[in-house]
C-alpha positions in Angstrom: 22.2 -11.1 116.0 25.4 -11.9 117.8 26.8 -15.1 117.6 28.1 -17.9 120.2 31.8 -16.7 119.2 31.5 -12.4 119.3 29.9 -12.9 122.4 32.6 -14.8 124.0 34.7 -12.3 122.7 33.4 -9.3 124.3 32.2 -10.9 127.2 34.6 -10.0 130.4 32.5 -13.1 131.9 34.3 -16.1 133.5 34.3 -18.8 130.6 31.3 -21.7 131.0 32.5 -24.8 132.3 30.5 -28.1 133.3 27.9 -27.6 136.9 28.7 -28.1 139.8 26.5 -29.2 143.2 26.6 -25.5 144.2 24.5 -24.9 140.5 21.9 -27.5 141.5 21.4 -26.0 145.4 18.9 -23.4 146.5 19.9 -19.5 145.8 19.4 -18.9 149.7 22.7 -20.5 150.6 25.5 -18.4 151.3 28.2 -20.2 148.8 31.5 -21.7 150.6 33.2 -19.0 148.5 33.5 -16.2 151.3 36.9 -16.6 152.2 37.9 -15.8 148.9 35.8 -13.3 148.4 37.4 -11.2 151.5 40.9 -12.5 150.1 40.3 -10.8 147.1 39.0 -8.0 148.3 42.1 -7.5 150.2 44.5 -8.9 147.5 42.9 -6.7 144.2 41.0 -3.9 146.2 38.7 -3.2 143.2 36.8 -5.8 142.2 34.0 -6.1 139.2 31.2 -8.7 140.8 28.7 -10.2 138.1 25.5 -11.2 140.7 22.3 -13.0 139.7 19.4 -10.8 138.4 17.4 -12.2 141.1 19.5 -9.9 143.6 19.6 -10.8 147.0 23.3 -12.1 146.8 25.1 -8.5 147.2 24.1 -8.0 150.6 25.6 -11.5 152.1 28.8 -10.3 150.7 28.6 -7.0 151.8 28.2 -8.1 155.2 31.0 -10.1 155.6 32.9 -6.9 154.5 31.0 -5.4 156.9 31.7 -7.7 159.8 35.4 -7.1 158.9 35.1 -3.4 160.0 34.5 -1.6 156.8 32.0 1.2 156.2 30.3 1.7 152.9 29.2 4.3 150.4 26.4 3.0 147.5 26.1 5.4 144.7 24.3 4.3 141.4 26.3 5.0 138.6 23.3 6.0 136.7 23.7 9.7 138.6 27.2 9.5 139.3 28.3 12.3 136.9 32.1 12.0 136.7 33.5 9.2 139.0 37.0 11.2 139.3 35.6 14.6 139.9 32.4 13.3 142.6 34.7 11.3 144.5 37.9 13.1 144.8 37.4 16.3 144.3 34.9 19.7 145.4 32.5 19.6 142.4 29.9 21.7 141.8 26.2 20.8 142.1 23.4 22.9 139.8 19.5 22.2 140.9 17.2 22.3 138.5 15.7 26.1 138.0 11.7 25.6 138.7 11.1 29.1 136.6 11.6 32.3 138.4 14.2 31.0 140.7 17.4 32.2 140.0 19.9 29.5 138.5 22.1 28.0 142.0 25.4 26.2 141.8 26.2 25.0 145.2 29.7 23.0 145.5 29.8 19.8 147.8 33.4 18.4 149.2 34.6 15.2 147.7 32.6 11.9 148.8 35.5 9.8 149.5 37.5 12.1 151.6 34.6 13.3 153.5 33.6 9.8 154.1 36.9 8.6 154.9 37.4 12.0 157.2 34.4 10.9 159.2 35.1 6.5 159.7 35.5 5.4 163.6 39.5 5.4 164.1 39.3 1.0 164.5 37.6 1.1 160.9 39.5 -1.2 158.5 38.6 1.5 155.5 35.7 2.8 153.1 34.1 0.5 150.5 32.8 2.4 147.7 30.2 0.0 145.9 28.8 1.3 142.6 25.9 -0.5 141.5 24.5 -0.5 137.7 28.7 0.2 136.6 27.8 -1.4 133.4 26.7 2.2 132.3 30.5 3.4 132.9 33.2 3.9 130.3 36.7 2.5 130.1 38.2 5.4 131.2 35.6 5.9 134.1 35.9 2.2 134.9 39.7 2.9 135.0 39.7 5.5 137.3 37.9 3.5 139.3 40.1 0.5 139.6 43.5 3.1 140.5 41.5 4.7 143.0 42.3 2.4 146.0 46.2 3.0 144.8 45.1 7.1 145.2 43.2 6.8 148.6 44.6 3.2 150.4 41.7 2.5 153.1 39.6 2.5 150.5 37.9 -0.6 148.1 35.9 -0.2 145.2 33.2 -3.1 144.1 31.2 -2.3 140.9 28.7 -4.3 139.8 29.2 -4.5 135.8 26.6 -7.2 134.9 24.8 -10.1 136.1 25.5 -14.0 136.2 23.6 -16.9 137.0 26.1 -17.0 140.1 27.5 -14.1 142.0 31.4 -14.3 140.5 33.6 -11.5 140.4 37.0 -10.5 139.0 39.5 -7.6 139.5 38.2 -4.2 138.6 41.4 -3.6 136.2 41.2 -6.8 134.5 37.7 -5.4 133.3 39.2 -1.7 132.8 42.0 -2.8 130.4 44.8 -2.2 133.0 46.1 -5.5 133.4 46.2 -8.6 130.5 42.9 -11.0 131.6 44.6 -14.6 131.9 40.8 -16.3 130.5 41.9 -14.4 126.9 
């Protein structure tokens, strides 16, 4: 069993603290917390978000991103294969042989520079939104927090756990890259 104490030390989860009203009011409610949401977005451009496991909560904050002018690309990171070689690179792509077929390897372009090759010249930039980023490594996680620095319209949100309130913190806080001030 884990204790009170390991668990606080592995967790990358903001620490508890006392409730508040907005613990106490309906789920439904957008929180007041939008403006720093799009603040951050714009300040860290990868962030880690933690949402309820009721769900529900991504989708009003993905469309205040999306009333801001960006475009998005979901990918699960359950089939996302290598984060740095899907998304930047032309990767190869092997369907399953059925039998007598021969074996295929067809090669698809990079997903972020295709995407960002085909966004409407007024678009503020790309969002790439992994869900289910728990599954990552450090290094993956990594890559994925210095990719806005390589590509610079785009933002990264991953969602690496759940909360009882959607909260999120930068990407390389999570990844290692940068000291996490709640230590």
């Amino acid at each position: 069993m884990w204790s009170a104490a390991a668990v606080r030390a592995v967790s990358p989860l903001p620490a508890p603290s006392l409730p508040t009203l907005w613990d106490f009011v309906g789920g439904d409610l957008v929180k007041p917390d939008i403006g720093q949401w799009l603040d951050d977005v714009e300040k860290h451009k990868a962030l880690a978000v933690y949402p309820p496991h009721e769900g529900g909560y991504e989708g009003r904050y993905l469309n205040h991103l999306r009333y801001q002018g960006y475009y998005f690309l979901d990918l699960s990171a359950r089939g996302l294969g290598d984060p740095e070689t899907t998304l930047t690179k032309i990767h190869p792509v092997c369907p399953p042989s059925l039998g007598r077929q021969p074996v295929a390897r067809w090669y698809f372009p990079p997903e972020v520079d295709y995407r960002l090759s085909l966004l409407h010249p007024d678009a503020k930039g790309l969002v790439v939104w992994i869900m289910e980023a728990k599954v990552l490594s450090k290094a993956e996680l990594q890559f994925l927090a210095m990719l806005p620095d390589l590509r610079p319209k785009v933002r990264v949100i991953a969602e690496c756990g759940n909360w009882r309130k959607f909260v999120w913190k930068p990407l390389k806080q999570i990844a290692g890259l940068e000291p996490n001030p709640d230590a």
